[in-house]
ROROLO-960803 format. One record per residue: residue number from 1; residue in one letter; x, y, z of N, C-alpha, C, O in turn. Coordinates in steps of 0.02 Angstrom, whole numbers, padded with zeros to 5 digits. Layout:
REM ROROLO-960803
{NUM "A" {X Y Z} {X Y Z} {X Y Z} {X Y Z}};
...
This chain:
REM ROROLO-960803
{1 "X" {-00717 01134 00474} {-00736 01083 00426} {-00812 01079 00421} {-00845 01077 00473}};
{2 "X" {-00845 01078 00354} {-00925 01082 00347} {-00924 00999 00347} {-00894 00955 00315}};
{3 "X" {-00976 01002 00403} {-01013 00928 00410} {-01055 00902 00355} {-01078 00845 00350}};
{4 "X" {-01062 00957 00309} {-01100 00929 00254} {-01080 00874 00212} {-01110 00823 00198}};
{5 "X" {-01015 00898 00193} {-00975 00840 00148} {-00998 00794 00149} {-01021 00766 00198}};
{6 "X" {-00996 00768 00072} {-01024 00687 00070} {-00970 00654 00050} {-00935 00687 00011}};
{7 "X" {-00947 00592 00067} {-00932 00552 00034} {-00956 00448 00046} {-00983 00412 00088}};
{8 "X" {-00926 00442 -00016} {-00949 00349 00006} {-00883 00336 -00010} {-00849 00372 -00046}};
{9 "X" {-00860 00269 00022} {-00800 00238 00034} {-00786 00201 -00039} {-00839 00192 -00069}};
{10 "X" {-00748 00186 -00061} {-00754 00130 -00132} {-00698 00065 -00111} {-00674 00026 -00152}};
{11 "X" {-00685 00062 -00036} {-00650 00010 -00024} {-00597 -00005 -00071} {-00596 -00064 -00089}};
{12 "X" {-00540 00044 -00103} {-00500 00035 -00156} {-00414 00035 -00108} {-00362 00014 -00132}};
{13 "X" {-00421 00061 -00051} {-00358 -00001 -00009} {-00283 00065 -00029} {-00222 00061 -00029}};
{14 "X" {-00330 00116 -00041} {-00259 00173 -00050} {-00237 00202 00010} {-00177 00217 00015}};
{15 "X" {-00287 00215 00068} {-00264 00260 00118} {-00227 00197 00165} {-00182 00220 00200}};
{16 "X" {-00235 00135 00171} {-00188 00089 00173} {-00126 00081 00149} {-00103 00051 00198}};
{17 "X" {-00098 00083 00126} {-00012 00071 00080} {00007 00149 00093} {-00021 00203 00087}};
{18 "X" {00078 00121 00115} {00136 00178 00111} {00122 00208 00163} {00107 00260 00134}};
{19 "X" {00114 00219 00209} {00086 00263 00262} {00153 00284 00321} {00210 00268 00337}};
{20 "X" {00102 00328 00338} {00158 00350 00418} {00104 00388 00468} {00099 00449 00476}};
{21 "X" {00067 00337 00499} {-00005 00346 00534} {00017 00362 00589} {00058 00333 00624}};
{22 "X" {-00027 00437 00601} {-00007 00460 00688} {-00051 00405 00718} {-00100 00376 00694}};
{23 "X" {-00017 00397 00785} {-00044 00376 00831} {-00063 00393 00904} {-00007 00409 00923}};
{24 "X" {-00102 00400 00958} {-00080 00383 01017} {-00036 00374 01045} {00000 00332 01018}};
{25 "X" {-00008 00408 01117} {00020 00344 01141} {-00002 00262 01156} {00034 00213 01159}};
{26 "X" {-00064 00267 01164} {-00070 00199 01200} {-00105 00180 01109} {-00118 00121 01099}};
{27 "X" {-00110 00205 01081} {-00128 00140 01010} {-00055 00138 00981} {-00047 00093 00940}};
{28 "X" {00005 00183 00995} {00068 00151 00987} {00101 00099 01018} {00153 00075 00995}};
{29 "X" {00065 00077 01081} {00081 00014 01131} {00061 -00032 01086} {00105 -00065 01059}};
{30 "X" {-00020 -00045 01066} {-00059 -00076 01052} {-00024 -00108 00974} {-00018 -00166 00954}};
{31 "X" {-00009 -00050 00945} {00020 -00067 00868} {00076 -00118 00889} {00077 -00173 00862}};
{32 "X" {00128 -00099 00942} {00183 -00122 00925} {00173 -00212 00944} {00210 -00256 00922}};
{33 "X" {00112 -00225 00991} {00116 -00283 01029} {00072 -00315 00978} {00060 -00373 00996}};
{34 "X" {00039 -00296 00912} {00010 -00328 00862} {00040 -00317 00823} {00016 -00292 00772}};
{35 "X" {00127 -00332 00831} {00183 -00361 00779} {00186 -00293 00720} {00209 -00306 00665}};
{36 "X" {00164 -00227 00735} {00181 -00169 00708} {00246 -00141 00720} {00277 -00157 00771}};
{37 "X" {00275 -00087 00665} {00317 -00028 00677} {00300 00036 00689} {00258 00068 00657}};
{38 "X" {00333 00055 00732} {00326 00127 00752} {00382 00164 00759} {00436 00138 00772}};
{39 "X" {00372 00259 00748} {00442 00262 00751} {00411 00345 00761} {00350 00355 00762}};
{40 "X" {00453 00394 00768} {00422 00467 00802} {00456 00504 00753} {00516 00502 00740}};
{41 "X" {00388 00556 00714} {00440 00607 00668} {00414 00667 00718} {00358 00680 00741}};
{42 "X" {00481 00697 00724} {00493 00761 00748} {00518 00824 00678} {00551 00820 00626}};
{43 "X" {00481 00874 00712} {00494 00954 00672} {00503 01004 00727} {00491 00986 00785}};
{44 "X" {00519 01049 00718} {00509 01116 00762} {00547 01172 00730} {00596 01183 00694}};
{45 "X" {00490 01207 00767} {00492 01308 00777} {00525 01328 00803} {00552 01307 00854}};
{46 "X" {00535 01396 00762} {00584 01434 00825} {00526 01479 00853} {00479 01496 00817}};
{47 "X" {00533 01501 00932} {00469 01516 00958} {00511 01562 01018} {00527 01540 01073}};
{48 "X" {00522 01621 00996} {00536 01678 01010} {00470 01722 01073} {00472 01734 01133}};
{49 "X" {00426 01731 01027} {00378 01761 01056} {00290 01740 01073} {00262 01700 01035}};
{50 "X" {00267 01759 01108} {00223 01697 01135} {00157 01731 01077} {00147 01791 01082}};
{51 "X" {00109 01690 01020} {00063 01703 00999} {00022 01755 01025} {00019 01767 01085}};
{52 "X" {-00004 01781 00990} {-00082 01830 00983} {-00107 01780 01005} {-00087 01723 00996}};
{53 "X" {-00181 01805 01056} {-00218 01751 01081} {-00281 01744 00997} {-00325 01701 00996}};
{54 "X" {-00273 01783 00951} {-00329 01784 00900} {-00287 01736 00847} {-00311 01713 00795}};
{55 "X" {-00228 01729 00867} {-00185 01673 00815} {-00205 01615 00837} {-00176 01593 00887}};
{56 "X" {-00267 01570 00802} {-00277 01501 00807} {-00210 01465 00796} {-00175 01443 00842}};
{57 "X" {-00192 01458 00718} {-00148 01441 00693} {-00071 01403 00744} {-00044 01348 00750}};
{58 "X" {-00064 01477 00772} {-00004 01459 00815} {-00025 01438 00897} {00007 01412 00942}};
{59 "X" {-00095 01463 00890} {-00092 01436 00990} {-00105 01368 00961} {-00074 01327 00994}};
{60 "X" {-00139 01341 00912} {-00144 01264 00896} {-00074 01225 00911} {-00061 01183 00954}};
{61 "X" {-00029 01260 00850} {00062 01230 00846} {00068 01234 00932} {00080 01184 00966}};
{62 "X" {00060 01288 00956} {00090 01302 01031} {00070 01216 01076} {00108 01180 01110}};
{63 "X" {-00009 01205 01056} {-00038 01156 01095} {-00013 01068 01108} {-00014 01026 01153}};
{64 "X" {00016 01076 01019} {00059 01002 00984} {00101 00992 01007} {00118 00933 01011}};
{65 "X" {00150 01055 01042} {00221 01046 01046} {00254 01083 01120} {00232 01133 01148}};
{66 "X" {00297 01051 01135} {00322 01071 01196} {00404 01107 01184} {00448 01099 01142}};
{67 "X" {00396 01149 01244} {00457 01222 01250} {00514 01171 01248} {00516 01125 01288}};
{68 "X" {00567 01182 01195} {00635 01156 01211} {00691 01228 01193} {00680 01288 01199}};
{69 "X" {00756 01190 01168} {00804 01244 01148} {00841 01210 01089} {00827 01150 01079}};
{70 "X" {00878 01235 01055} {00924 01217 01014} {01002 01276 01008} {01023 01316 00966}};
{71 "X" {01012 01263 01043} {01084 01293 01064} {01053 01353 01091} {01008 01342 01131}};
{72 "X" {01072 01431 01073} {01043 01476 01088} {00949 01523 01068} {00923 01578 01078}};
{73 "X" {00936 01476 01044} {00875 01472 00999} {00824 01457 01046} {00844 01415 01086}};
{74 "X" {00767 01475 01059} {00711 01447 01103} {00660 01414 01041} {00646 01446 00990}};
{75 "X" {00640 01359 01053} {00611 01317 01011} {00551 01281 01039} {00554 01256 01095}};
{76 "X" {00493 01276 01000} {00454 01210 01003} {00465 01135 00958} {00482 01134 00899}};
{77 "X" {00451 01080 00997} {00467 01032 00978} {00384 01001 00943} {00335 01029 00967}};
{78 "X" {00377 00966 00911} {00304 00946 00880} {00341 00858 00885} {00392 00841 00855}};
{79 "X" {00302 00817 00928} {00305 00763 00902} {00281 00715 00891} {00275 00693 00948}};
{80 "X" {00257 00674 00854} {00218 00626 00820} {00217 00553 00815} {00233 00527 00762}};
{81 "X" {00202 00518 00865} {00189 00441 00853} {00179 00428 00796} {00146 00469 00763}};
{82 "X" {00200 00375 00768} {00160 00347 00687} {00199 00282 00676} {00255 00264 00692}};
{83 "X" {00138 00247 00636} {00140 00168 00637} {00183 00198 00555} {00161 00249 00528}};
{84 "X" {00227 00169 00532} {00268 00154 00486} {00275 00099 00453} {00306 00050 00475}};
{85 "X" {00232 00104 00374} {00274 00034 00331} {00249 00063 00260} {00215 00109 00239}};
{86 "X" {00287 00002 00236} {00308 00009 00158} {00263 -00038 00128} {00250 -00090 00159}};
{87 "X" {00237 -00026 00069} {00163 -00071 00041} {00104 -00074 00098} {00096 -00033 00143}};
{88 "X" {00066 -00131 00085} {-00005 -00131 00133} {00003 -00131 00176} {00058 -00149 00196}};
{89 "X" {-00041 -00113 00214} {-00054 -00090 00313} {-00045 -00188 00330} {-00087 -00228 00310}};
{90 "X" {00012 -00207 00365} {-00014 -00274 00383} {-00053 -00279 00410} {-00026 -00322 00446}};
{91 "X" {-00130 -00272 00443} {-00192 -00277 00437} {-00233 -00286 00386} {-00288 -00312 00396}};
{92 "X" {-00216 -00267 00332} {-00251 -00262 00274} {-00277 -00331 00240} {-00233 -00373 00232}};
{93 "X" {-00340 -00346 00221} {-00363 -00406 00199} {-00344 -00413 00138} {-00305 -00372 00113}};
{94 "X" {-00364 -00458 00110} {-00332 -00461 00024} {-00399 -00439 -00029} {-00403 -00418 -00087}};
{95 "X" {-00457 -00458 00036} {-00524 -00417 00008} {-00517 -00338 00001} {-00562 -00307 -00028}};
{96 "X" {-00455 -00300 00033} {-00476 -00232 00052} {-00492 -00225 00150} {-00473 -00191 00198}};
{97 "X" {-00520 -00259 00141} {-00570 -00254 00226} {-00488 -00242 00270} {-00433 -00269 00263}};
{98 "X" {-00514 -00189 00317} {-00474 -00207 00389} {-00477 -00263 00431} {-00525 -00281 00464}};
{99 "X" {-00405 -00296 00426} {-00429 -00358 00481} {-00419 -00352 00559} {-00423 -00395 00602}};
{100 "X" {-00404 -00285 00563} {-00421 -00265 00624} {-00472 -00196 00644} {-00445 -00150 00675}};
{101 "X" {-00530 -00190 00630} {-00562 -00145 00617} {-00581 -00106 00661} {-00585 -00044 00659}};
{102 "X" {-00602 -00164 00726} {-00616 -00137 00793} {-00575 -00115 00831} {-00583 -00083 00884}};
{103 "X" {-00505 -00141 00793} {-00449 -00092 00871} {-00404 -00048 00808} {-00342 -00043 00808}};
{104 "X" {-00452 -00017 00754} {-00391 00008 00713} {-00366 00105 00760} {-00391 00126 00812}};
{105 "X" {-00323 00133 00725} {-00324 00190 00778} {-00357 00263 00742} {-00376 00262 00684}};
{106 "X" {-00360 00304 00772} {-00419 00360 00771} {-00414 00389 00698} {-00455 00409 00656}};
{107 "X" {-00337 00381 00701} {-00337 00423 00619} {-00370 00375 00570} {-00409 00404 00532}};
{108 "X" {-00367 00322 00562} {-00410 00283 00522} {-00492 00285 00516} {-00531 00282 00469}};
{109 "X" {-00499 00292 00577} {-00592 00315 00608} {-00603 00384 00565} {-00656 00400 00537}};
{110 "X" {-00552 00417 00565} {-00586 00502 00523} {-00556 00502 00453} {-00593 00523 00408}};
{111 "X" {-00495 00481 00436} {-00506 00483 00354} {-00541 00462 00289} {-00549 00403 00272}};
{112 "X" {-00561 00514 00255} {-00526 00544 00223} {-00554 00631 00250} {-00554 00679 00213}};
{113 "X" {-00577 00632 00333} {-00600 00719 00347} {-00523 00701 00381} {-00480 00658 00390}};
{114 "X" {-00547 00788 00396} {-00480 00827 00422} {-00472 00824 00506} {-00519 00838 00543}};
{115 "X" {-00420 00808 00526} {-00391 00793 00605} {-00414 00878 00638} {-00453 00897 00682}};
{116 "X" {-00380 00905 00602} {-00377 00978 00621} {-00430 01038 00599} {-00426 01062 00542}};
{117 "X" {-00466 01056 00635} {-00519 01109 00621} {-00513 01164 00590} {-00557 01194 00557}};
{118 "X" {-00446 01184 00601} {-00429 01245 00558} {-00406 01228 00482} {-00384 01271 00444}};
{119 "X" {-00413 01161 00465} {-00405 01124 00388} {-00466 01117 00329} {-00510 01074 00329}};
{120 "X" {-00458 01162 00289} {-00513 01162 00239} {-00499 01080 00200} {-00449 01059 00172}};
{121 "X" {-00558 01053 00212} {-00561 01005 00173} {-00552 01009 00088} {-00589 01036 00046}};
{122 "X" {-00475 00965 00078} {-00486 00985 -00009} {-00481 00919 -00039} {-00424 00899 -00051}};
{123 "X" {-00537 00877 -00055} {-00525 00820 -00088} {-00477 00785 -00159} {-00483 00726 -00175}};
{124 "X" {-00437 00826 -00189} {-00396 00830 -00236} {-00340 00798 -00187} {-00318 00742 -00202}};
{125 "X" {-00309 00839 -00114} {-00272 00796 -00090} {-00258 00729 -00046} {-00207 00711 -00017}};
{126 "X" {-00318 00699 -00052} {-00328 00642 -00005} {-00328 00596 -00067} {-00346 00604 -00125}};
{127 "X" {-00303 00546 -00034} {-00303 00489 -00076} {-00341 00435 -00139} {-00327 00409 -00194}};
{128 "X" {-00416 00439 -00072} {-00468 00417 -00114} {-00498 00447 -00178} {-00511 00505 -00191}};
{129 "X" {-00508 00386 -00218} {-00544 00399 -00297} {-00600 00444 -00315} {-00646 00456 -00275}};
{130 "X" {-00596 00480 -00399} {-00645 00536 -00394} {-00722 00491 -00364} {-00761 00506 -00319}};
{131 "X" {-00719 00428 -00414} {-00804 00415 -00395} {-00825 00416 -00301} {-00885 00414 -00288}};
{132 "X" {-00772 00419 -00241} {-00775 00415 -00191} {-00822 00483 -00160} {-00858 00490 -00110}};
{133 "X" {-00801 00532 -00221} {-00833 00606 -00196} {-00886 00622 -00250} {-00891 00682 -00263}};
{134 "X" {-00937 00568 -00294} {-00946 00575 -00348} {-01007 00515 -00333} {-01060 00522 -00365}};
{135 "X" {-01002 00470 -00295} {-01066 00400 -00292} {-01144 00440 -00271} {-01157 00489 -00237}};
{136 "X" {-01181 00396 -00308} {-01276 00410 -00303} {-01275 00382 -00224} {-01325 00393 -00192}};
{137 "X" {-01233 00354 -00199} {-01243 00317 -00123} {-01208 00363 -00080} {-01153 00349 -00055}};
{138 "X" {-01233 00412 -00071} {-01184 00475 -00036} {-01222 00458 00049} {-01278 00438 00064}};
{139 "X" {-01161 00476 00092} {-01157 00465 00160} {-01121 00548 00179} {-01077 00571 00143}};
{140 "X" {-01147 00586 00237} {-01115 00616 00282} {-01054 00594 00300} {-01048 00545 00336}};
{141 "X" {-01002 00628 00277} {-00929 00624 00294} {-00918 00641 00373} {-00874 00609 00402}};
{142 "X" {-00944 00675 00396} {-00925 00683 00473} {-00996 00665 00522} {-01036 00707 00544}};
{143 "X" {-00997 00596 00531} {-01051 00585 00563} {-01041 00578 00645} {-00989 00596 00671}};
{144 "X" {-01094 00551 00683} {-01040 00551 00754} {-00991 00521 00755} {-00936 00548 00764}};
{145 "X" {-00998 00463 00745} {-00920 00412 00739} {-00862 00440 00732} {-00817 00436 00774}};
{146 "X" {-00858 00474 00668} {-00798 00521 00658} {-00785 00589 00686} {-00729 00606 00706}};
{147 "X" {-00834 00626 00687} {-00843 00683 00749} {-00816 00680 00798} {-00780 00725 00818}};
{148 "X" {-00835 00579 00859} {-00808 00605 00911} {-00729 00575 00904} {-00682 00592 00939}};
{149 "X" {-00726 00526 00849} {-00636 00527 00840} {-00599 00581 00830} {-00547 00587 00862}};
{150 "X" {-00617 00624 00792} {-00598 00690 00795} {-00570 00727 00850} {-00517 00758 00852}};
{151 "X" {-00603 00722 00881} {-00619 00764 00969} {-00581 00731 01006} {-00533 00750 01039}};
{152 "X" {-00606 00674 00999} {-00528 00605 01031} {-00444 00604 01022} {-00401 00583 01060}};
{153 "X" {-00438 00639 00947} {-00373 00637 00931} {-00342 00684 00938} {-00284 00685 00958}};
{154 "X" {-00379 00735 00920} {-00328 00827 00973} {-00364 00818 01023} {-00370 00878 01036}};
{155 "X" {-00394 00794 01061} {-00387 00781 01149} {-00332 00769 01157} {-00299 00816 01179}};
{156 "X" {-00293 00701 01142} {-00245 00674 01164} {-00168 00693 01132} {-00111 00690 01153}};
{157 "X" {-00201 00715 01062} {-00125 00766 01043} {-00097 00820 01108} {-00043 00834 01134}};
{158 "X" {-00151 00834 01113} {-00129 00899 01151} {-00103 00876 01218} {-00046 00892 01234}};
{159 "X" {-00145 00835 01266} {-00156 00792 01330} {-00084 00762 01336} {-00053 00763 01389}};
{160 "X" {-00055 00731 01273} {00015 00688 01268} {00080 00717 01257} {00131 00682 01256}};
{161 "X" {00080 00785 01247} {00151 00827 01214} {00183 00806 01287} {00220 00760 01270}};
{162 "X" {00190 00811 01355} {00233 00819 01372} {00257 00716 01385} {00314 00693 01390}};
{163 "X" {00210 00689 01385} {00225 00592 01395} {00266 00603 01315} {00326 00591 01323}};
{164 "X" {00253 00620 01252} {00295 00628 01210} {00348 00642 01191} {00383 00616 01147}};
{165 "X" {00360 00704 01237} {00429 00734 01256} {00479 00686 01306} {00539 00674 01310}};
{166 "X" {00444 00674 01326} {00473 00600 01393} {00503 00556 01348} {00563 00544 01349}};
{167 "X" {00474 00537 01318} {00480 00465 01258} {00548 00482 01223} {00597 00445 01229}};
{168 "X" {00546 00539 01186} {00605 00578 01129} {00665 00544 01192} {00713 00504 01187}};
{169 "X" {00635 00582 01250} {00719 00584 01292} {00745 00494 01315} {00800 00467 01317}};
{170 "X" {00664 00467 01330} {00714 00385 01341} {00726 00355 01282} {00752 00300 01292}};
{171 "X" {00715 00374 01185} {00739 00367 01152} {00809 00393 01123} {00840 00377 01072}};
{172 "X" {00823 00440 01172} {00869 00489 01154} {00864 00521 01092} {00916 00531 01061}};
{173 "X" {00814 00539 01070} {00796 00594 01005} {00797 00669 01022} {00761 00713 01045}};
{174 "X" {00844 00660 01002} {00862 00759 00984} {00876 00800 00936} {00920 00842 00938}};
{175 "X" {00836 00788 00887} {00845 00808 00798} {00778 00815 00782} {00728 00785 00801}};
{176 "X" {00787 00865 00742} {00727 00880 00714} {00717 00926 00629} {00756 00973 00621}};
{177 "X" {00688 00918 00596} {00685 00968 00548} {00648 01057 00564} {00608 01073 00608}};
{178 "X" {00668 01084 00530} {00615 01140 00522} {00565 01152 00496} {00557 01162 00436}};
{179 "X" {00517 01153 00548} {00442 01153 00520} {00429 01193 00444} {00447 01251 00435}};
{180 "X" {00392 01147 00386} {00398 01176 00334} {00427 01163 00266} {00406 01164 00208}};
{181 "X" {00516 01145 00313} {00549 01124 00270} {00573 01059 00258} {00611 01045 00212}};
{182 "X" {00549 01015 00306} {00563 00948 00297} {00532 00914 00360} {00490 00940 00396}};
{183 "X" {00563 00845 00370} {00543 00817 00425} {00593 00756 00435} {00632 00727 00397}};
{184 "X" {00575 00747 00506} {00642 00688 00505} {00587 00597 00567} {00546 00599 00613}};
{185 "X" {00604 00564 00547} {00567 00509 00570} {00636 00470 00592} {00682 00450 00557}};
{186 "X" {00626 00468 00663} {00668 00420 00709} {00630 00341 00707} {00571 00327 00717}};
{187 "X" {00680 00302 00692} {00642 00216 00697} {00695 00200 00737} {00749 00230 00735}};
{188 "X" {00678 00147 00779} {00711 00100 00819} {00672 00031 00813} {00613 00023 00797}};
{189 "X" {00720 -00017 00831} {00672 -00107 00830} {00622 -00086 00866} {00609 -00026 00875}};
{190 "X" {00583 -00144 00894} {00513 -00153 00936} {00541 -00154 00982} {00522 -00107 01017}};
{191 "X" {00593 -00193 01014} {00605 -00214 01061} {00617 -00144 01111} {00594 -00142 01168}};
{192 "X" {00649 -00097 01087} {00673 -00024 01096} {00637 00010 01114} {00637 00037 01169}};
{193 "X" {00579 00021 01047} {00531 00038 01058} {00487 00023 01129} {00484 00059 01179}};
{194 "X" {00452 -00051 01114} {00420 -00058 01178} {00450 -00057 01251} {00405 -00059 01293}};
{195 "X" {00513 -00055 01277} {00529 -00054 01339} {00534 00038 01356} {00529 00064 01411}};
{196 "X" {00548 00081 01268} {00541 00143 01308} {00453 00162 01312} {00445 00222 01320}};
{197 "X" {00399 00130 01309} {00339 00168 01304} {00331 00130 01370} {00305 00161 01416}};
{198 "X" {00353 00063 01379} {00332 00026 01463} {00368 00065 01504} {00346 00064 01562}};
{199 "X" {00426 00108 01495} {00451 00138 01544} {00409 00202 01558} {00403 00225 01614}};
{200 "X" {00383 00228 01507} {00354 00295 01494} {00292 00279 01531} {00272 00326 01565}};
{201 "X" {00248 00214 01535} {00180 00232 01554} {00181 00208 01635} {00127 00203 01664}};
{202 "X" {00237 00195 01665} {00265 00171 01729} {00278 00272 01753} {00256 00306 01799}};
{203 "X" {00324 00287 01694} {00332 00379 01723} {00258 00420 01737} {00248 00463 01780}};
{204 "X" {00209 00392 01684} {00144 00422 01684} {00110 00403 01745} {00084 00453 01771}};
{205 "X" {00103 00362 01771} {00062 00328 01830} {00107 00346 01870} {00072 00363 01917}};
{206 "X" {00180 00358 01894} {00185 00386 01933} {00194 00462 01938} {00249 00472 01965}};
{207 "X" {00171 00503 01928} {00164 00576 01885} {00239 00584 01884} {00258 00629 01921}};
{208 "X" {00275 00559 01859} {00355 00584 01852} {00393 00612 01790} {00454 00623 01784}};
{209 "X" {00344 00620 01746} {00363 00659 01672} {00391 00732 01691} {00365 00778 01722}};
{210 "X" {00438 00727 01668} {00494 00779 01669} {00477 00850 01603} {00437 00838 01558}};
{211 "X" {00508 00910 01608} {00525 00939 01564} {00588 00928 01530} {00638 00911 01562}};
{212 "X" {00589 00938 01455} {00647 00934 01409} {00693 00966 01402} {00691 01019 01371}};
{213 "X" {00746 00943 01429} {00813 00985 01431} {00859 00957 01382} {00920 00962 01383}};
{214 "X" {00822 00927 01340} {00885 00915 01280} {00910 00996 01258} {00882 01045 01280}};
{215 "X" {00968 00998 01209} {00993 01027 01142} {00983 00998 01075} {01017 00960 01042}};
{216 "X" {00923 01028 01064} {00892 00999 01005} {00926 01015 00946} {00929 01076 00949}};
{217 "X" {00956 00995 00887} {01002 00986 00841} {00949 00985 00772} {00912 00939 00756}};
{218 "X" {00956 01049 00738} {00889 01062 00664} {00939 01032 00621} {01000 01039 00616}};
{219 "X" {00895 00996 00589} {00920 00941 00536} {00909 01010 00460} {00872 01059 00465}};
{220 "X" {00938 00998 00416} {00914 01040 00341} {00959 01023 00300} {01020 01012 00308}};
{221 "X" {00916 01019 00240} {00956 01043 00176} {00985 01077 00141} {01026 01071 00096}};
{222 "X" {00942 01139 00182} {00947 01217 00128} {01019 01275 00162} {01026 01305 00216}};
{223 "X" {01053 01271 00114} {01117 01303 00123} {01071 01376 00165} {01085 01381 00225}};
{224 "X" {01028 01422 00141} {00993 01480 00180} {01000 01478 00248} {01032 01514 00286}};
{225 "X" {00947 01408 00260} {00923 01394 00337} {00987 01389 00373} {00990 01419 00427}};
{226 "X" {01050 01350 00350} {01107 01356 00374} {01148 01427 00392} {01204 01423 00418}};
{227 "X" {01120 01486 00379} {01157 01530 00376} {01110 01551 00432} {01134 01570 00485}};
{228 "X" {01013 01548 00421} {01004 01585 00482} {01033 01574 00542} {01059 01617 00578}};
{229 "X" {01027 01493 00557} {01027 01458 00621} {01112 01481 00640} {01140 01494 00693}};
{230 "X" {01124 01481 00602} {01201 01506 00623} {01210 01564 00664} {01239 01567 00718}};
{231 "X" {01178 01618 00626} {01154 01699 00649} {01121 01697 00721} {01146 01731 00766}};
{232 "X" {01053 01648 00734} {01042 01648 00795} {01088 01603 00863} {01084 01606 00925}};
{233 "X" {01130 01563 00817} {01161 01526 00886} {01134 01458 00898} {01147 01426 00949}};
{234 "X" {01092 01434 00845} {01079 01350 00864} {01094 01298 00838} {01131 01290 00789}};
{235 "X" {01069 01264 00865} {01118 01197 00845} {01094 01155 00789} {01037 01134 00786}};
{236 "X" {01136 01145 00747} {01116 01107 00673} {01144 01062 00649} {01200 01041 00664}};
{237 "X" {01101 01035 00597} {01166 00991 00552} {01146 00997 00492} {01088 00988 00475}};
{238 "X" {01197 01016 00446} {01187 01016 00374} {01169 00989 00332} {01189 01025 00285}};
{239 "X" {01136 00938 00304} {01124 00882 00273} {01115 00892 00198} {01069 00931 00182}};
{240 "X" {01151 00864 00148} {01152 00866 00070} {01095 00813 00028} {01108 00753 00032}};
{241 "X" {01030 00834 -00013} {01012 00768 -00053} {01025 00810 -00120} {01040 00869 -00132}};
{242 "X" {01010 00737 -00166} {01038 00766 -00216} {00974 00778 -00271} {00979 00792 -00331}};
{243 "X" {00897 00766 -00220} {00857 00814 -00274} {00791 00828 -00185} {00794 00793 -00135}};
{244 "X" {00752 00874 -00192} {00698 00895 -00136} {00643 00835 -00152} {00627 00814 -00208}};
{245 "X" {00615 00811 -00074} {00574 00764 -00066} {00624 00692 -00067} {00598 00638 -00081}};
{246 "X" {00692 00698 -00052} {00728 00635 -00063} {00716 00619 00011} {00695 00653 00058}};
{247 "X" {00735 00555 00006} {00764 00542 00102} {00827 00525 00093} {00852 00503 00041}};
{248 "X" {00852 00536 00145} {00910 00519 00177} {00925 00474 00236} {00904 00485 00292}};
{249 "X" {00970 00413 00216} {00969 00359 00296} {01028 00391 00347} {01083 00413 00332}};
{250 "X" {01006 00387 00392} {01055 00414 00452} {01073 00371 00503} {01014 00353 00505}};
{251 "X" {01094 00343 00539} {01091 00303 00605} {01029 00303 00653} {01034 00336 00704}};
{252 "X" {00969 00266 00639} {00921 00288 00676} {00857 00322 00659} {00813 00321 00702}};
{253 "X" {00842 00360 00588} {00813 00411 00565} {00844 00429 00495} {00902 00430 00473}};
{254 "X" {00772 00445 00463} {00764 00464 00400} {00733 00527 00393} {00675 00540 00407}};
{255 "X" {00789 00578 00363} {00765 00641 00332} {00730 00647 00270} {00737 00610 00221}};
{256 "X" {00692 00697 00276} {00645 00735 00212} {00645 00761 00206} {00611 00789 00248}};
{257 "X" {00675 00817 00148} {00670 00870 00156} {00660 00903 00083} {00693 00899 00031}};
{258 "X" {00584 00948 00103} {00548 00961 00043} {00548 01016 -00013} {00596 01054 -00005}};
{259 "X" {00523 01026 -00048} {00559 01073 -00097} {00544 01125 -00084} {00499 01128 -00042}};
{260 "X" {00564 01175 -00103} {00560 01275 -00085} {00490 01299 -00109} {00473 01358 -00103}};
């Protein structure tokens, strides 16, 4: 990512609404005990053979996600904290302003730059307005502030895959989409929520985080993917919408699954 980029903010309250904000673990504590939702979307790879050490790309994926299986299939799991809601961030002022500014979480500190280094910044897909990339009041887009959030947030992506993997299992989440082709977001109440992250940071302090021995179960749409996973031996479930980019409600979790 070039540090050059300019942009100025226009306080227009878009990267707020509709969201599904990664988090931390511990700013997913924090969300949930300041009357937030949270809920974990899981994807995964099939991961056969171990990367080229010159493949950024995949030693990155390798770094996100931890070794599981799905029937006879060897798989990585990718999984993702994220604060979840529908219309404005309840933080959100009616001015625009964050009314929680000082404890908001990292991904908020770096957008509208990129989490990930190997991500060409393309302003067409971020939310904010043209005049945002276009004002006489131009600011350095990656200044320290956001630099070291940056650094802060794949620290702890990476630092948290296996307390993450922990979490899936005292939620009992074992579904996932195929990276690519969709994605699937597990919600549970707060209440659920918070007793499995108090149990989880009780496993962390006492170093007792386990490896994942679930049978991870690939969620899809696509009649194809159904035929590979079949061919290799893993475990699936078929799932029908009746147009790409729909969701689907399930017991627990909502599928996505995106177009070809």
């Amino acid at each position: 990512m070039k540090d050059e980029v300019e942009f100025s903010c226009t306080s227009c309250g878009r990267c707020c609404h509709d969201l599904k904000l990664p988090l931390s673990v511990s700013e997913a504590k924090n969300w949930l005990e300041r009357g937030g939702e949270i809920g974990v979307i899981c994807d995964l790879m099939p991961w056969v053979d171990e990367p080229d050490p010159a493949d950024k790309v995949s030693l990155r994926k390798k770094s996100l996600s931890f070794q599981a299986r799905s029937g006879l299939l060897s798989v990585r799991v990718n999984p993702v904290l994220v604060a979840h809601y529908e219309g404005a961030c309840p933080h959100l002022l009616s001015d625009f302003r964050c009314g929680q500014y000082d404890l908001r979480p990292l991904a908020c500190r770096i957008y509208p730059a990129e989490v990930n280094p190997l991500q060409v910044l393309d302003p067409s897909s971020k939310l904010c307005p043209e005049d945002a990339w276009q004002s006489k009041d131009f600011i350095p887009l990656i200044d320290h502030g956001v630099r070291n959030a940056i650094e802060a947030m794949n620290e702890l992506a990476a630092l948290e895959v296996s307390a993450k993997a922990n979490l899936c299992r005292l939620l009992s989440i074992k579904s996932a989409a195929l990276a690519n082709q969709g994605y699937v977001l597990h919600h549970f109440d707060r209440l659920t929520c918070m007793n499995a992250l108090s149990e989880l940071f009780e496993l962390m302090l006492a170093g007792l985080l386990v490896p994942d021995q679930s049978d991870w179960s690939v969620i899809t749409h696509r009649s194809e993917t159904v035929d590979d996973l079949k061919s290799v031996g893993a475990s699936f479930a078929h799932v029908h919408l009746k147009s790409p980019n729909q969701s689907l409600e399930l017991p627990n979790l909502t599928y996505i699954g995106f177009e070809i």
